[in-house]
C-alpha positions, 0 to 999 in steps of 0.5 A, a space after each residue: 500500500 502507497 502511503 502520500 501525506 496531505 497536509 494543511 499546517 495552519 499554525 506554521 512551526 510547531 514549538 512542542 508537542 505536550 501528548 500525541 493521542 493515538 486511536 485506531 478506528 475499524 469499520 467507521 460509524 459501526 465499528 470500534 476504536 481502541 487507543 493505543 495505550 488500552 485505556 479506550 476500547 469502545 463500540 461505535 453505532 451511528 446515531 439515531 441507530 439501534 447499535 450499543 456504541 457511542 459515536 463522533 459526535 459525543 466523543 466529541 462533546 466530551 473531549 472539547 468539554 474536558 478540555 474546556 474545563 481544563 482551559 477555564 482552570 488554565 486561565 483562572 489565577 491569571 484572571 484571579 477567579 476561583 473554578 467552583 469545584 462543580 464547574 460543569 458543562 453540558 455540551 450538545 454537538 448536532 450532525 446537520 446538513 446545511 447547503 455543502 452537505 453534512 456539517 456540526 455546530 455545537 452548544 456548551 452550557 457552561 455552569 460555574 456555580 457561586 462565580 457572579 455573572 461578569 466573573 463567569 462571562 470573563 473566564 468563559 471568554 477567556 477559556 474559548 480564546 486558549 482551548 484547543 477545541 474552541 481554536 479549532 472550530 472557530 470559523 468552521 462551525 456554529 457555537 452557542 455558549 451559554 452560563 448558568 451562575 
């Protein structure tokens, strides 16, 4: 088998890498995934579909969730807030079509319990400027985010 790269590099050099994620996906929608390192092992069903398995679109609500609770707490002592301990999102990512054909938008609804509104507003905004995720779909998709106090 013939192996070309097609590339797209966007943010020019890369200074380091922090972790490398290694999956293996077999049969798509309706297959598996497993990581490399064992501690992912899933199914995977289509949604809307009878199958047990999770799919792309709530893997991918969880890993930009985690993540954006990572960037909140990344940018909290700069901004001199305090994460409430039961910081939580709830994120719903949809599978759409608009006029190119298939596509994704997504909503997060972030809860920041005990911060007032300003103080959530702030690292909220903060946090959608440095998460990976947020950087990664700015421009390209529709996102809502939300806060509840």
């Amino acid at each position: 088998m013939e192996t070309r790269a097609i590339t797209n590099n966007v943010h020019g050099e890369i200074k380091k890498v922090l972790y490398t994620g290694n999956v293996h996906i077999i049969g798509g929608r309706e297959g598996s995934a497993q990581s490399a390192d064992g501690r992912l092992d899933i199914k995977l069903s289509t949604p809307g579909t009878p199958g047990t398995g999770t799919n792309p679109e709530q893997l991918f609500a969880a890993g930009w969730s985690a993540c954006f609770i990572g960037a909140i707490k990344v940018n909290a002592p700069r901004l001199g807030i305090t994460v409430p301990a039961d910081t939580a999102i709830d994120a719903e990512v949809d599978l759409a079509n608009d006029e190119t054909g298939f596509c994704l938008q997504a909503r997060l609804h972030v809860s920041l319990p005990g911060l007032s509104y300003d103080e959530a507003e702030t690292i909220v905004k903060a946090a959608h400027e440095t998460c990976p995720y947020s950087k990664a779909t700015r421009g390209n998709i529709n996102v809502q985010i939300s806060l509840a106090v």
